[in-house]
Jmol script that loads the backbone (N, CA, C; Angstrom):
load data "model"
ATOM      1  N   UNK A   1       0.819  -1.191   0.000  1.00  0.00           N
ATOM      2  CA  UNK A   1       0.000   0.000   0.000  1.00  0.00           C
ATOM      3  C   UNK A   1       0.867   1.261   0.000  1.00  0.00           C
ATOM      4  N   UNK A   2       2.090   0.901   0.606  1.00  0.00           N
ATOM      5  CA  UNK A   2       3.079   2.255   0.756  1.00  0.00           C
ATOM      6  C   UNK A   2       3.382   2.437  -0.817  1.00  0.00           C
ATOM      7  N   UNK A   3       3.578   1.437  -1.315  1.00  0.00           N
ATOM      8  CA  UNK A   3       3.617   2.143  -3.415  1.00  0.00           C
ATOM      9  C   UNK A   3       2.619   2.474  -3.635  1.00  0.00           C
ATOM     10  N   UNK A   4       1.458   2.310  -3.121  1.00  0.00           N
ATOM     11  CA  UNK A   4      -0.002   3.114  -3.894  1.00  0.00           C
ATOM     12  C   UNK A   4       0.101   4.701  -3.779  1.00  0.00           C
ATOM     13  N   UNK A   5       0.584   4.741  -2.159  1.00  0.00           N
ATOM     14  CA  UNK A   5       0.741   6.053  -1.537  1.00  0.00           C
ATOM     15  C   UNK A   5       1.428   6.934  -2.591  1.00  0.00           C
ATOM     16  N   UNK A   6       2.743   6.246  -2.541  1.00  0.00           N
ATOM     17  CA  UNK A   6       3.714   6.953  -3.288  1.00  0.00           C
ATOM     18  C   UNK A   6       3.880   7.602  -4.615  1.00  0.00           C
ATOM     19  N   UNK A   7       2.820   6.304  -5.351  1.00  0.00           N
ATOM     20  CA  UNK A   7       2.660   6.002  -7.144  1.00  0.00           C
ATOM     21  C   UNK A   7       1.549   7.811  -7.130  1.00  0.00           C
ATOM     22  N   UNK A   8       0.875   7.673  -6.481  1.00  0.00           N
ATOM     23  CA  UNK A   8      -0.404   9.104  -6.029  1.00  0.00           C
ATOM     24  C   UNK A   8       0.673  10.096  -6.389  1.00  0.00           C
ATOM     25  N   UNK A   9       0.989   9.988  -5.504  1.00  0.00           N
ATOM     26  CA  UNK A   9       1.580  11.353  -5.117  1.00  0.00           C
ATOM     27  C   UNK A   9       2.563  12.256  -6.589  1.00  0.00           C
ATOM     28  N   UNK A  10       3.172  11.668  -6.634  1.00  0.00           N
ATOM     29  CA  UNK A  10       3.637  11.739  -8.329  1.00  0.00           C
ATOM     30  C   UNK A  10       2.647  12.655  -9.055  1.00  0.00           C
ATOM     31  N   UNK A  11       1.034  11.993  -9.246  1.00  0.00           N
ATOM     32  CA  UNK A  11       0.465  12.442 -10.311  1.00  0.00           C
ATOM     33  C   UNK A  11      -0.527  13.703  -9.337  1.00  0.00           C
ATOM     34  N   UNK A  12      -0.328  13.699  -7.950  1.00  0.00           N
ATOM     35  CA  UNK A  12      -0.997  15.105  -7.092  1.00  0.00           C
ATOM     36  C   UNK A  12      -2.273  14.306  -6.685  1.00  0.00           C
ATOM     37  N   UNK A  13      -2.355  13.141  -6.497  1.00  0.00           N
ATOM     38  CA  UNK A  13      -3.725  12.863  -6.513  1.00  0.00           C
ATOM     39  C   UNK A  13      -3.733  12.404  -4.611  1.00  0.00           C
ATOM     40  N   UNK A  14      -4.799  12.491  -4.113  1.00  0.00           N
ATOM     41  CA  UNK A  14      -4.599  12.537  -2.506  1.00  0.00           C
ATOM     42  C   UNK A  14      -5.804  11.029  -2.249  1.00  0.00           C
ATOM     43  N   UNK A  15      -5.055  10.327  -1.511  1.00  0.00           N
ATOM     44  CA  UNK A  15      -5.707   9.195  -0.714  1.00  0.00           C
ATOM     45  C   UNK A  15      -6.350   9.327   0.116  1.00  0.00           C
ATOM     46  N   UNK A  16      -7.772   9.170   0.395  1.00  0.00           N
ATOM     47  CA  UNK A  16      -8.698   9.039   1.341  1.00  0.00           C
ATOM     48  C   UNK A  16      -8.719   7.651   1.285  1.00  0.00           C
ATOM     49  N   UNK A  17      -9.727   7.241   3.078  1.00  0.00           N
ATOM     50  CA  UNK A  17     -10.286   5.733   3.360  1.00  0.00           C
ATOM     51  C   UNK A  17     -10.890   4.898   2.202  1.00  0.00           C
ATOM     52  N   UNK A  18     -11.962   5.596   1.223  1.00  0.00           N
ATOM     53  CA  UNK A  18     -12.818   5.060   0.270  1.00  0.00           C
ATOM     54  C   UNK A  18     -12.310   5.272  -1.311  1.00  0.00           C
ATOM     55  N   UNK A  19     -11.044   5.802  -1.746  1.00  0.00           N
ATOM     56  CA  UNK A  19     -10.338   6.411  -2.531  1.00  0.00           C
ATOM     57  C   UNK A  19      -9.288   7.003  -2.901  1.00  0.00           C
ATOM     58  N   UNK A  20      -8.948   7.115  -3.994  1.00  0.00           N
ATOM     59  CA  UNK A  20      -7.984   7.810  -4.539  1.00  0.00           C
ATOM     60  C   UNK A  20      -9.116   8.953  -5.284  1.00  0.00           C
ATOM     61  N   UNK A  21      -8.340  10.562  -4.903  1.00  0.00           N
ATOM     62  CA  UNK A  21      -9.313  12.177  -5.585  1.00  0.00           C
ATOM     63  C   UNK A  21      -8.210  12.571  -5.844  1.00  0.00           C
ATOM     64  N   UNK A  22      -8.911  13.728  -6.594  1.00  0.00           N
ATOM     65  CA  UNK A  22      -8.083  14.739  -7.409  1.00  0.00           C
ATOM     66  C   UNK A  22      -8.828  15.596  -7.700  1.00  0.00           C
ATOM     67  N   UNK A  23      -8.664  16.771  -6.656  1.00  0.00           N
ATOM     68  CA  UNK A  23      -9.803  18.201  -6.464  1.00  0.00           C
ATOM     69  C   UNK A  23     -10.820  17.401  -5.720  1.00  0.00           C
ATOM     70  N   UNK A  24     -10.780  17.030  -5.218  1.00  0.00           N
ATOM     71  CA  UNK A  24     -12.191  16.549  -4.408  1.00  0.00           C
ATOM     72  C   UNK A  24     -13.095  15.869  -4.784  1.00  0.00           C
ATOM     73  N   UNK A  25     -12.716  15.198  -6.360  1.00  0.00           N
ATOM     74  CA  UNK A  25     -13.087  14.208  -7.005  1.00  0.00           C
ATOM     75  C   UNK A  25     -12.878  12.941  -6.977  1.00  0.00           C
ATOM     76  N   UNK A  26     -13.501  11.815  -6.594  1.00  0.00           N
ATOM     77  CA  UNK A  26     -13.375  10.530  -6.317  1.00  0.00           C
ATOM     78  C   UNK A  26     -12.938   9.730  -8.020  1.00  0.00           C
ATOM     79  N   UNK A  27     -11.495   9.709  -8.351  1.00  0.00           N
ATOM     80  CA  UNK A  27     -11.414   8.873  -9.476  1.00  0.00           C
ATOM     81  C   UNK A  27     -11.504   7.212  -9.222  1.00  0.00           C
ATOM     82  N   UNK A  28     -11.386   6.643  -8.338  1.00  0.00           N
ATOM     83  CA  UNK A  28     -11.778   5.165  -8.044  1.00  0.00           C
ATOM     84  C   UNK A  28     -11.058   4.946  -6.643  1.00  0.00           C
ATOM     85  N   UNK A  29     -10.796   3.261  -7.130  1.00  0.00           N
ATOM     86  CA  UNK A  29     -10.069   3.027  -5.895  1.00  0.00           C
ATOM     87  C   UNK A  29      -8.989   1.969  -6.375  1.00  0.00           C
ATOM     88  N   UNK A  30      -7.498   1.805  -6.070  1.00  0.00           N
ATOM     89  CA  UNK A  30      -6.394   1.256  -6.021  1.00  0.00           C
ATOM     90  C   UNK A  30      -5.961  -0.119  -4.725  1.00  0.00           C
ATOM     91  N   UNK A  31      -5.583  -1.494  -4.979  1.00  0.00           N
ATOM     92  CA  UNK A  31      -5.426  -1.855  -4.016  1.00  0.00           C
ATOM     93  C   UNK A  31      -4.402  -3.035  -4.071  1.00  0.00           C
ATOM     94  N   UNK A  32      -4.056  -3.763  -3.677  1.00  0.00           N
ATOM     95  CA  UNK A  32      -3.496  -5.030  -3.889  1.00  0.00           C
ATOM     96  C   UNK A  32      -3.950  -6.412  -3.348  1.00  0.00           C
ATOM     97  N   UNK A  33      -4.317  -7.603  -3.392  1.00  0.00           N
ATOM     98  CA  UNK A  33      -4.337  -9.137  -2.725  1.00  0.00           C
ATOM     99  C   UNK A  33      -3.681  -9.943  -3.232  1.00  0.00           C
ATOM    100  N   UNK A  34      -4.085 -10.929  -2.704  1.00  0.00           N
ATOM    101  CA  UNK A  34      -2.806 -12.502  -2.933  1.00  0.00           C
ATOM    102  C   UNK A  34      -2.321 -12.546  -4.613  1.00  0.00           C
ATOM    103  N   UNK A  35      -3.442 -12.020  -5.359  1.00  0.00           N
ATOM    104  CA  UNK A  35      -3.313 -12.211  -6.844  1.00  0.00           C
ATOM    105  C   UNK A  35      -2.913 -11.013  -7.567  1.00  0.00           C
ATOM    106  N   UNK A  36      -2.882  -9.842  -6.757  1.00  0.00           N
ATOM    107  CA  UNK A  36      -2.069  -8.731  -7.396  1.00  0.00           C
ATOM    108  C   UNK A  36      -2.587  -7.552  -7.371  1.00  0.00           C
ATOM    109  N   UNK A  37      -2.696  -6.246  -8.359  1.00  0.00           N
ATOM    110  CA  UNK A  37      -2.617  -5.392  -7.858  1.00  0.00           C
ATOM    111  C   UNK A  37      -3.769  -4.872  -8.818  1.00  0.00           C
ATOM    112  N   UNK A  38      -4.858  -4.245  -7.960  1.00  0.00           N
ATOM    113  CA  UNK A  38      -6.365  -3.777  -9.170  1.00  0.00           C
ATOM    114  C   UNK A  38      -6.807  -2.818  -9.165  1.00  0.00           C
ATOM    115  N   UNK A  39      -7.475  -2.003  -9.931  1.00  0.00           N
ATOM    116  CA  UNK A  39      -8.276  -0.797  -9.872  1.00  0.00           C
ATOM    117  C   UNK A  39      -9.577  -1.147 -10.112  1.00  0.00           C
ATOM    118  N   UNK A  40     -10.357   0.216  -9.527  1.00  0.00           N
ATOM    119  CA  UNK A  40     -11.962   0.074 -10.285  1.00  0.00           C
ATOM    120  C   UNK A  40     -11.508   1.698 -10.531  1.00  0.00           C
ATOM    121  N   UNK A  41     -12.546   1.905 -11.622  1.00  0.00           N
ATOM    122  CA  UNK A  41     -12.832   3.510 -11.724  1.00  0.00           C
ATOM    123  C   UNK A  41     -14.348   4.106 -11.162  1.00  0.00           C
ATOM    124  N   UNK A  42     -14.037   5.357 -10.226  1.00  0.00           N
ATOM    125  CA  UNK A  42     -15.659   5.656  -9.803  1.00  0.00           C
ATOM    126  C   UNK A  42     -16.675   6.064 -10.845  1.00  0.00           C
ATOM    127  N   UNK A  43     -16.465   6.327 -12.268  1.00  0.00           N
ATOM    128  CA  UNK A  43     -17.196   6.108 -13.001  1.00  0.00           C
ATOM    129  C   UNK A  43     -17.930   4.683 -13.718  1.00  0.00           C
ATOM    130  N   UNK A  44     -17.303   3.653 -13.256  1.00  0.00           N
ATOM    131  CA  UNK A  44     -17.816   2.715 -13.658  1.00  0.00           C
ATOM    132  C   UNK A  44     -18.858   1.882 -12.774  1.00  0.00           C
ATOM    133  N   UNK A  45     -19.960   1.697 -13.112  1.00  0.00           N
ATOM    134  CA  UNK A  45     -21.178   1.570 -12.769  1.00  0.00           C
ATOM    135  C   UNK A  45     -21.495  -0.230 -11.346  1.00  0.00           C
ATOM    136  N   UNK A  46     -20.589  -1.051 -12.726  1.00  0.00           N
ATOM    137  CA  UNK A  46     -20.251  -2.103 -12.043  1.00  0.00           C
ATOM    138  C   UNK A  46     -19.359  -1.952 -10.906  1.00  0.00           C
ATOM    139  N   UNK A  47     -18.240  -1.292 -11.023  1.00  0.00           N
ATOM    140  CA  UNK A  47     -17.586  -1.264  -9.969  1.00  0.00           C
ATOM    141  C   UNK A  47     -16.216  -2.603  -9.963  1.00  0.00           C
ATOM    142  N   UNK A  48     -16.174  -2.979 -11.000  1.00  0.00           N
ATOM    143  CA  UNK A  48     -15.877  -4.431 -10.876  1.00  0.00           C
ATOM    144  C   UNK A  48     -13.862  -4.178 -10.716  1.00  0.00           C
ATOM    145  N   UNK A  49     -13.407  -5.151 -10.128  1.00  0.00           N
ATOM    146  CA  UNK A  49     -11.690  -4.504  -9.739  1.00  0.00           C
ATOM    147  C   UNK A  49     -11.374  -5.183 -11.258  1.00  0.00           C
ATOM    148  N   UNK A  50     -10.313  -3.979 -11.979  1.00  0.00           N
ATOM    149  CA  UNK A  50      -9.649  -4.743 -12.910  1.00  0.00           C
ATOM    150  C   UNK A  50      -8.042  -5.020 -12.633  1.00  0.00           C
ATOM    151  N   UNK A  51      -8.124  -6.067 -12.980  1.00  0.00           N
ATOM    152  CA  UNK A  51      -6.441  -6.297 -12.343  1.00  0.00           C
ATOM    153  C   UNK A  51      -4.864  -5.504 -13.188  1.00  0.00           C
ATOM    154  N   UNK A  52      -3.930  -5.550 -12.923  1.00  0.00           N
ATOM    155  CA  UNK A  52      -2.750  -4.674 -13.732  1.00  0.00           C
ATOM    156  C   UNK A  52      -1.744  -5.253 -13.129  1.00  0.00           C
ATOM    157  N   UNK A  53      -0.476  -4.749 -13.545  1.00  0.00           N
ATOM    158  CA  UNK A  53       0.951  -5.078 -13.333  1.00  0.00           C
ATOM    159  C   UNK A  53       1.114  -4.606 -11.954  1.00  0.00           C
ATOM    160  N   UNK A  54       1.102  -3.323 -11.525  1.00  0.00           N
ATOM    161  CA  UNK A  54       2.069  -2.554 -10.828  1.00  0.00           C
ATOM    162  C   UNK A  54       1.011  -1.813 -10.125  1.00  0.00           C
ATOM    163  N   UNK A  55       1.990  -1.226  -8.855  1.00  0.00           N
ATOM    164  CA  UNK A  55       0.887   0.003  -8.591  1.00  0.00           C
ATOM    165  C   UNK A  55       1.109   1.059  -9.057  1.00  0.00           C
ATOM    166  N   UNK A  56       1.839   1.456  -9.787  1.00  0.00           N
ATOM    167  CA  UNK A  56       2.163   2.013 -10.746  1.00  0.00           C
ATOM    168  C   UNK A  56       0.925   2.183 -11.668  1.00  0.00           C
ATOM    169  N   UNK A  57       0.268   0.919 -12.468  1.00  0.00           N
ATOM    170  CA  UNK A  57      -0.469   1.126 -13.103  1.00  0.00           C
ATOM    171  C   UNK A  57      -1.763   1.103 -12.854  1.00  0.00           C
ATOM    172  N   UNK A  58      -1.479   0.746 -11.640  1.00  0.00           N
ATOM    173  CA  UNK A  58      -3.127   1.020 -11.140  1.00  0.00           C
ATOM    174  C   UNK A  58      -3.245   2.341 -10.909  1.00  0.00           C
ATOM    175  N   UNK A  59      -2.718   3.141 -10.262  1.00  0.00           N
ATOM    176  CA  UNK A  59      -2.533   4.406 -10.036  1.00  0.00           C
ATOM    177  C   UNK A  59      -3.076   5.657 -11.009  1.00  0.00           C
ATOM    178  N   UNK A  60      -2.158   4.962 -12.464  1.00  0.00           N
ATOM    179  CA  UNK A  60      -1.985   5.871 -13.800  1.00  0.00           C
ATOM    180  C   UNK A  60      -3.566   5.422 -14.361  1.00  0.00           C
TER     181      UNK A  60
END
end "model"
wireframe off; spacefill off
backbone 0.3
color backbone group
């Protein structure tokens, strides 16, 4: 989670409990488990985690 922190910060974007924002905008949420590292976007309806390489790219 300390690379999620970090990968943020780079692009200005600030971590809350329920999210990753930018201006006070909820762009999704970033995370990692046993199988790796996923995003959802808060525009997406489903909500569903998509998985990625890095937190890096979950981030971006």
């Amino acid at each position: 989670m300390v690379q999620i922190f970090n990968e943020s910060g780079k692009f200005g974007f600030e971590i809350l409990n329920d999210g990753i924002y930018k201006c006070d905008r909820k762009l999704g949420e970033v995370g990692c488990t046993d199988t790796g590292w996923w995003f959802t976007r808060a525009t997406d309806e489903t909500q569903q985690r998509i998985p990625c390489d890095s937190a890096l790219d979950a981030v971006w």
